[in-house]
BAMILO-665812 format. One line per field, with one value per residue (C-alpha): x, y, z; residue number from 1. Coordinates in steps of 0.25 Angstrom, whole numbers. Example, Ala and Ser with C-alpha at 12.3 -4.5 7.8 and 13.67 -1.06 7.14 Angstrom:
residues 2
c1	c(49 / 55)
c2	c(-18 / -4)
c3	c(31 / 29)
num	c(1 / 2)
end
This chain:
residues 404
c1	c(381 / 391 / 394 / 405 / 401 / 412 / 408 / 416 / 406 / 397 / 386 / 388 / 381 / 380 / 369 / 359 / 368 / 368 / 352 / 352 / 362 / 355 / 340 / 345 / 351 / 365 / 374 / 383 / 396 / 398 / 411 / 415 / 422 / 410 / 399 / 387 / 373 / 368 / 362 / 355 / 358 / 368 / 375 / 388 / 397 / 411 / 422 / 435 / 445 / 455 / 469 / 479 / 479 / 483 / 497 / 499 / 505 / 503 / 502 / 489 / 484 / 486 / 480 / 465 / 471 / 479 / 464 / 459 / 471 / 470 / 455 / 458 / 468 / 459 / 447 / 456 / 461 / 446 / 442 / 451 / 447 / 432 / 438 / 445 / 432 / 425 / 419 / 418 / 411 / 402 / 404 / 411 / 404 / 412 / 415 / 430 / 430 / 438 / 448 / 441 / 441 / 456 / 456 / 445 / 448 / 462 / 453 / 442 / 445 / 434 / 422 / 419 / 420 / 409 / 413 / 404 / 412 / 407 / 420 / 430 / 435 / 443 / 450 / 442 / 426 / 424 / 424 / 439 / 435 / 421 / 422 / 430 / 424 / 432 / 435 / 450 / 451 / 460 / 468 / 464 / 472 / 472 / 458 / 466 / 476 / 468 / 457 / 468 / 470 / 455 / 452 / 463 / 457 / 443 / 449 / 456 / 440 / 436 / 447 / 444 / 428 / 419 / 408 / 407 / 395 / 394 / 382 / 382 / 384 / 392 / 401 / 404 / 406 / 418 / 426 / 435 / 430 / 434 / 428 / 415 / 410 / 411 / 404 / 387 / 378 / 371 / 366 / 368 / 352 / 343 / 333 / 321 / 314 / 321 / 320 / 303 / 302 / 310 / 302 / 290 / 291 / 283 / 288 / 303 / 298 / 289 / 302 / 310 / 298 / 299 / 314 / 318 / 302 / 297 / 307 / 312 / 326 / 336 / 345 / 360 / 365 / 378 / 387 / 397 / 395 / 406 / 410 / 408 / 394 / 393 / 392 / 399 / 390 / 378 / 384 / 387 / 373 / 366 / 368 / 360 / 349 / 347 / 347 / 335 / 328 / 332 / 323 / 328 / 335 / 346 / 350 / 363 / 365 / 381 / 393 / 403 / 413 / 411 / 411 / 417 / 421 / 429 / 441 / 436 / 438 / 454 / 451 / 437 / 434 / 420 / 415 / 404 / 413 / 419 / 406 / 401 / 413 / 413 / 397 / 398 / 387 / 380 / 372 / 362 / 365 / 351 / 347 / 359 / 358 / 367 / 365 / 375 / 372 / 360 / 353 / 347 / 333 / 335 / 341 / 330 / 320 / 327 / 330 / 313 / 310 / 322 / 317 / 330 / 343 / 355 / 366 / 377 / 391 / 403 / 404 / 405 / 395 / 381 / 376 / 364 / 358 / 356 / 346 / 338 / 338 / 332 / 323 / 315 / 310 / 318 / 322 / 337 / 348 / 362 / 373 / 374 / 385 / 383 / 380 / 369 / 364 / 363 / 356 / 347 / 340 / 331 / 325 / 317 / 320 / 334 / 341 / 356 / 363 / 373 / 385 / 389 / 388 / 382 / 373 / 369 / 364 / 357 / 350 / 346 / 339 / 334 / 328 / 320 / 316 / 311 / 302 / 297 / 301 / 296 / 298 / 294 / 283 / 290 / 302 / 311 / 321 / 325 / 329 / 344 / 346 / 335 / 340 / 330 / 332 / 348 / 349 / 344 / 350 / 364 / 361 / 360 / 371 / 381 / 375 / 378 / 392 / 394 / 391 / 395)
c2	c(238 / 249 / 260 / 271 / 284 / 294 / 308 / 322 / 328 / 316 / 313 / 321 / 311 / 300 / 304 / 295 / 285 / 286 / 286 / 274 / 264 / 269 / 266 / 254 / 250 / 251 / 260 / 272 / 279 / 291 / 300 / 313 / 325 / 334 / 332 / 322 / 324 / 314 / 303 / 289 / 278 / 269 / 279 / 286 / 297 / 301 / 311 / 309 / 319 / 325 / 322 / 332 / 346 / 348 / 351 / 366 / 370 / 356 / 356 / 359 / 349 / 339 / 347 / 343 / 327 / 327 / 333 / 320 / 310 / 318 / 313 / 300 / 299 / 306 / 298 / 285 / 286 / 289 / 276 / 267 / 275 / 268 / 257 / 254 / 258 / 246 / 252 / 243 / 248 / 238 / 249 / 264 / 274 / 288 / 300 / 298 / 313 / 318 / 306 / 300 / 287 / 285 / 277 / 270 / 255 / 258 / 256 / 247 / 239 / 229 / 239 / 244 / 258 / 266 / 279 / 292 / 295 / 309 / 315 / 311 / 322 / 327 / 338 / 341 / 339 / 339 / 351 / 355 / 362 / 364 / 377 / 390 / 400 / 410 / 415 / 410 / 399 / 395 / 384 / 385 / 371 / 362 / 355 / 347 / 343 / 340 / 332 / 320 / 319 / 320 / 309 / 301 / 301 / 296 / 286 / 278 / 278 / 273 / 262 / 259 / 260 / 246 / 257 / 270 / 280 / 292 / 301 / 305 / 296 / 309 / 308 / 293 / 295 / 302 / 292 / 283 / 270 / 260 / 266 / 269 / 254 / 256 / 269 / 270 / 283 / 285 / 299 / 305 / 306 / 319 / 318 / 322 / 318 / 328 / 338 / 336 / 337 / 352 / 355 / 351 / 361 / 372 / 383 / 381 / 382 / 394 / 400 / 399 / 405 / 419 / 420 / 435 / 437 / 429 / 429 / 421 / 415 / 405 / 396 / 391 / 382 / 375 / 370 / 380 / 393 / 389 / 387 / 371 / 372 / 383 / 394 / 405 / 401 / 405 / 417 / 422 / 420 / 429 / 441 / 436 / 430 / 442 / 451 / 442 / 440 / 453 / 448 / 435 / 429 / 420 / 411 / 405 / 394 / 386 / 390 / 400 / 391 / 379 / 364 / 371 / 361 / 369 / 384 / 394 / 408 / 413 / 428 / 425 / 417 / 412 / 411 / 419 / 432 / 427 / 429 / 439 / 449 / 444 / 448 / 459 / 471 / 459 / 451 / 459 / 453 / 455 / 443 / 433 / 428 / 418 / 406 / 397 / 381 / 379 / 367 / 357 / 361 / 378 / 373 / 366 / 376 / 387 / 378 / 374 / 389 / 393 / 398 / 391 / 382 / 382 / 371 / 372 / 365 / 359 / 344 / 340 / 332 / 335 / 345 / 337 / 353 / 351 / 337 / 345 / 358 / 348 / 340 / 350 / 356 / 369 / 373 / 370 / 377 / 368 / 368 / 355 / 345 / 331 / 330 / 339 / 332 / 319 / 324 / 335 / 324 / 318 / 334 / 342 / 354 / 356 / 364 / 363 / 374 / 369 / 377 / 382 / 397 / 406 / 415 / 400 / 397 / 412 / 408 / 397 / 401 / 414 / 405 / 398 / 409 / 414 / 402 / 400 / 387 / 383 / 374 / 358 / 353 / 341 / 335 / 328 / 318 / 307 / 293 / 293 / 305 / 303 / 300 / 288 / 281 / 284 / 280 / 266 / 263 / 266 / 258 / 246 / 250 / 251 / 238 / 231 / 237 / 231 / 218 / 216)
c3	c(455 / 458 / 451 / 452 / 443 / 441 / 435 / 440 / 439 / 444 / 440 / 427 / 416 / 426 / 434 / 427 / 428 / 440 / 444 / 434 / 443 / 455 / 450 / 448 / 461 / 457 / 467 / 462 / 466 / 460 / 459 / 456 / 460 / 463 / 473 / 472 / 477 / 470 / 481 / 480 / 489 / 480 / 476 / 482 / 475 / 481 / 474 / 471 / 474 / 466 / 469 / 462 / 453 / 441 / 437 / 436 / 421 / 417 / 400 / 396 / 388 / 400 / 410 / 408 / 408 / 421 / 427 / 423 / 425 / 440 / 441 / 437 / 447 / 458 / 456 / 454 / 469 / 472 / 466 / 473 / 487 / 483 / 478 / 494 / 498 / 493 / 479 / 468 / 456 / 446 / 435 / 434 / 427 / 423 / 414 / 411 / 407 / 419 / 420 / 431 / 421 / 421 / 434 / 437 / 431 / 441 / 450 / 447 / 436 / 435 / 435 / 421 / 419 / 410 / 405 / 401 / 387 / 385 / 374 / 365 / 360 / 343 / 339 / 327 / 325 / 339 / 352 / 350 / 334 / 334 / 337 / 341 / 350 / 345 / 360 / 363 / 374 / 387 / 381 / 367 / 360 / 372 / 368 / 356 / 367 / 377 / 370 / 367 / 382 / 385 / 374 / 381 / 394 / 385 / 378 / 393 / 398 / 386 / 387 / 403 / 401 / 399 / 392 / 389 / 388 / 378 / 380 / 364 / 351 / 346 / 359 / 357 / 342 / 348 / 354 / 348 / 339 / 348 / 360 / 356 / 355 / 370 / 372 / 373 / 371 / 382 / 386 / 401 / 400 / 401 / 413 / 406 / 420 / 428 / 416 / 417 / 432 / 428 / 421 / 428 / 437 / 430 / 439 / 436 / 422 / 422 / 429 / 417 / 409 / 417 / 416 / 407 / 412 / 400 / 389 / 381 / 383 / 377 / 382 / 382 / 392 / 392 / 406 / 402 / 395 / 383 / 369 / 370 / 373 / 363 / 373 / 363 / 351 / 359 / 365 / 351 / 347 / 358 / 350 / 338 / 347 / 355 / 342 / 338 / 350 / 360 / 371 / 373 / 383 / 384 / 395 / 396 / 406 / 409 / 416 / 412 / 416 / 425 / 416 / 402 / 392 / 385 / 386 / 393 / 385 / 385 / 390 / 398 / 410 / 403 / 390 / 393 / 396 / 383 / 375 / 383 / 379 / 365 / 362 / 372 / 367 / 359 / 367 / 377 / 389 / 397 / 389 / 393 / 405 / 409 / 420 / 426 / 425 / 430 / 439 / 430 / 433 / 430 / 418 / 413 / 418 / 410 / 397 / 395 / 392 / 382 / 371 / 362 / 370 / 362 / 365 / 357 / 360 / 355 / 350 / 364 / 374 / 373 / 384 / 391 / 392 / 376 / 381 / 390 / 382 / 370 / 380 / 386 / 372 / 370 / 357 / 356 / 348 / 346 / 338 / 327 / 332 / 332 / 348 / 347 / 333 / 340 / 352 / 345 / 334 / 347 / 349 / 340 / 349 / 345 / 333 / 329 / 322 / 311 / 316 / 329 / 326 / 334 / 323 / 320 / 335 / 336 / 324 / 327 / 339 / 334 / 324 / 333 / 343 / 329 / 326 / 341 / 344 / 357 / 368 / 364 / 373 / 377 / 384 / 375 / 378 / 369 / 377 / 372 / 382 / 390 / 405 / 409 / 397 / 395 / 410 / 409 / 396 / 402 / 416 / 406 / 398 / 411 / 415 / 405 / 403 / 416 / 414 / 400)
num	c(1 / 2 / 3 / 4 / 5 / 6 / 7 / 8 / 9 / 10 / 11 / 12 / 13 / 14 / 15 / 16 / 17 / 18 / 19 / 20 / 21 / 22 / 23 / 24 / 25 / 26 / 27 / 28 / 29 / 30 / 31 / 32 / 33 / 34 / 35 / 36 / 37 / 38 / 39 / 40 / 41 / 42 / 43 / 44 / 45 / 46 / 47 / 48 / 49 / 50 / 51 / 52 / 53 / 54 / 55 / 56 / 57 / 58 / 59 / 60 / 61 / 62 / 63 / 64 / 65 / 66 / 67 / 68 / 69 / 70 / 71 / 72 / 73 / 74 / 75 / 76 / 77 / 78 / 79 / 80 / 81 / 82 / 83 / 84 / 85 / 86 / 87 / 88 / 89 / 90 / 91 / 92 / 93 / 94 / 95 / 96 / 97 / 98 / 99 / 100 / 101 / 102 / 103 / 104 / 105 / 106 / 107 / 108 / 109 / 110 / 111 / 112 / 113 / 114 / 115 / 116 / 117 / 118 / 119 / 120 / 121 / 122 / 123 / 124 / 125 / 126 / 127 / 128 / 129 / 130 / 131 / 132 / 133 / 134 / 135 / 136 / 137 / 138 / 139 / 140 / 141 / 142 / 143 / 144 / 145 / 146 / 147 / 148 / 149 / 150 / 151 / 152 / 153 / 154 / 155 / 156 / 157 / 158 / 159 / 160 / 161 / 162 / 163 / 164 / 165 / 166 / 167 / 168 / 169 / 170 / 171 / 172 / 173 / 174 / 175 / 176 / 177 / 178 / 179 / 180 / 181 / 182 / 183 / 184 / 185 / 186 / 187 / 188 / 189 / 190 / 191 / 192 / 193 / 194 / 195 / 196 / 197 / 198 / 199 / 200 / 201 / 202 / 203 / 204 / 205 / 206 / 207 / 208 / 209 / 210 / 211 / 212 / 213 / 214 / 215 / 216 / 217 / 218 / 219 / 220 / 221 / 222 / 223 / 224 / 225 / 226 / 227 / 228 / 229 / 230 / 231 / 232 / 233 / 234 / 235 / 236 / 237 / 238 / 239 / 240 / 241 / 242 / 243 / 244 / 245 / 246 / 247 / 248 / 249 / 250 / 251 / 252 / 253 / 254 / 255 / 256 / 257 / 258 / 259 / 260 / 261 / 262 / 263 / 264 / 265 / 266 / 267 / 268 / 269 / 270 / 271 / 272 / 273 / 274 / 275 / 276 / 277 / 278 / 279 / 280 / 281 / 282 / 283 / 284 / 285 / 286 / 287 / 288 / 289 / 290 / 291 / 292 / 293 / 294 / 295 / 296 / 297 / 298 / 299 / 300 / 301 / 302 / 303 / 304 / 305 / 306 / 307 / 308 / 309 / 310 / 311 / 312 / 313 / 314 / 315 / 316 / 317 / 318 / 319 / 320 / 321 / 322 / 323 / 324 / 325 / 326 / 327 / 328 / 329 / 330 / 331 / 332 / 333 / 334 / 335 / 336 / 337 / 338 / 339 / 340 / 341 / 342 / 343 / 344 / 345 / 346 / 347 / 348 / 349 / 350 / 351 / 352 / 353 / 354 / 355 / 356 / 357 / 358 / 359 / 360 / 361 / 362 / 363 / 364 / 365 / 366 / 367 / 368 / 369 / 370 / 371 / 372 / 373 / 374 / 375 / 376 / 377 / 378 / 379 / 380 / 381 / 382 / 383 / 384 / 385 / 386 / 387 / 388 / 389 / 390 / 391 / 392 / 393 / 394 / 395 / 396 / 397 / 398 / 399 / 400 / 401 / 402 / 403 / 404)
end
């Protein structure tokens, strides 16, 4: 069979997919706006192009949709250009997150569609109130506005989609009743085999064990250095750990800006400037070090000898950095939100604080720098996040979502 993939950033969570339909004969053609280096012999990608800007002083609350309605439009006129070039899709796999969705059944309306559901977004007991920063923000008050249009955008894949995958049950508790009876759980997967060869390699390994010449470290690690992922909780919590513990070092690993989920500061280009001047003459700065994102394979090298990992973010999607921090035995430190709960009960490695306070994470990992707690011994993945075992569950799923 032929299938067509659409990711922005492609793969993103479709790269098991994809090794599962090509290990199993079928042929797929991927599309994103970024480059692919991804090669195998039945599968092609190409790029669609993007065919206007956005209006300048349009009202702010519609500005983030007419990026997606653009999208639609551009990657619609793309689709057709495939189309008269002979492609016919068995099945179309996406992530409507970007409005790439919009127009797709315009185009082909036989082939059923199979959307990636990752957020369905509320104004209260969700990411717009869990918490404030206490740092103002650029375009404080649009969220409210803007989530109605963004949930809009959900709501016409969901109505265009023959299926639908959600990585999370708390993720698809999100959605409307009457979708959910067409949305399954299914994890992106965490390699473990590409994780083992890692860290099979014993001198990447020693390497980490020499960083500081020796000394103990901790670890923080987020795609962007920011409140959602609890960037400012963490900050604030330094001083507190480096009272207790004066020789420790502290690495923290993400972007300062690239891939942000949420405001930057109003009066700072970064949140890292933001905290930085807001603890300045309380943190010792000889210990922090700070890394951009790092290749899968240095991440995980630096991860295995941290002496605690804290993960802590919004009610938002679940990092799959918080998988492998768990997997590979570290302890973990996290904040208690029903994400986390559901994905921390299959490790033992892994303790939540009730509240997302930052004297409360600095305890917390004090208290276990205190007690010693080591590294586990043993990889640990369960099979509900496991990437062989997701993979071939979901290659049976699209199958028969296609057939049914």
């Amino acid at each position: 069979m032929q299938f067509i993939i659409i990711h922005v950033g492609f793969p993103g969570q479709f790269e098991n997919i994809v090794r599962s339909l090509l290990g199993n004969g079928h042929r797929v053609h991927g599309i994103g706006l970024t480059k692919c280096v991804f090669k195998h012999e039945r599968f092609s990608f190409s790029s669609y192009k993007i065919l206007a800007g956005n209006t300048k002083g349009i009202f702010p609350p519609v500005d983030e949709i007419e990026t997606k309605m653009i999208r639609g439009v551009s990657i619609k006129a793309h689709l057709i250009d495939l189309k008269q070039k002979g492609m016919e899709p068995d099945a179309i796999i996406m992530h409507p997150g970007w409005g790439e969705a919009l127009y797709v059944k315009h185009v082909w309306d036989k082939a059923p569609v199979i959307t990636y559901q990752e957020f369905y977004y509320h104004l209260r007991d969700s990411d717009l109130d869990y918490d404030n920063p206490g740092i103002d923000q650029r375009n404080e008050g649009l969220s409210e506005y803007r989530m109605e249009l963004k949930n809009a955008l959900a709501l016409q894949s969901l109505s265009v989609s023959k299926s639908c995958i959600s990585p999370t049950l708390w993720q698809k508790s999100l959605f409307p009743t009457e979708y959910r009876n067409k949305i399954c759980v299914y994890h992106d997967g965490i390699d473990m085999n590409k994780i083992r060869m890692i860290l099979s390699e014993k001198e990447k390994i020693a390497r980490s064990r020499v960083l500081f010449e020796g000394r103990d470290y901790i670890t923080y690690a987020a795609r962007c250095l920011e409140p959602y992922r609890g960037f400012h909780v963490f900050m604030r919590s330094l001083p507190y750990i480096q009272q207790a513990y004066p020789e420790l070092e502290v690495i923290i690993i993400g972007s300062e800006g690239r891939g942000a989920y949420g405001s930057s500061p109003l009066e700072f280009a970064t949140w890292k400037l933001a905290l930085l001047e807001e603890l300045k003459g309380s943190l010792n700065m000889s210990r922090i070090h700070f890394m951009d994102t790092l290749p899968y394979d240095r991440y995980i090298e630096v991860l295995v000898n941290s002496r605690v990992h804290t993960y802590l973010s919004y009610p938002f999607v679940l990092s799959w950095g918080f998988l492998v921090a768990c997997s590979i035995g570290i302890p973990v430190v996290a904040n208690k939100i029903r994400m986390i709960e559901e994905a921390s009960c299959y490790f033992n490695n892994c303790q939540l604080v009730d509240e997302f306070s930052h004297v409360m994470v600095a305890k917390m990992i004090n208290d276990i720098l205190d007690e010693g707690i080591g590294k586990n011994h043993e990889l640990v993945m369960p099979s509900i996040y496991d990437a062989r075992k997701v993979s071939s569950e979901v290659y049976r799923y699209l199958l028969n979502t296609i057939n049914a």
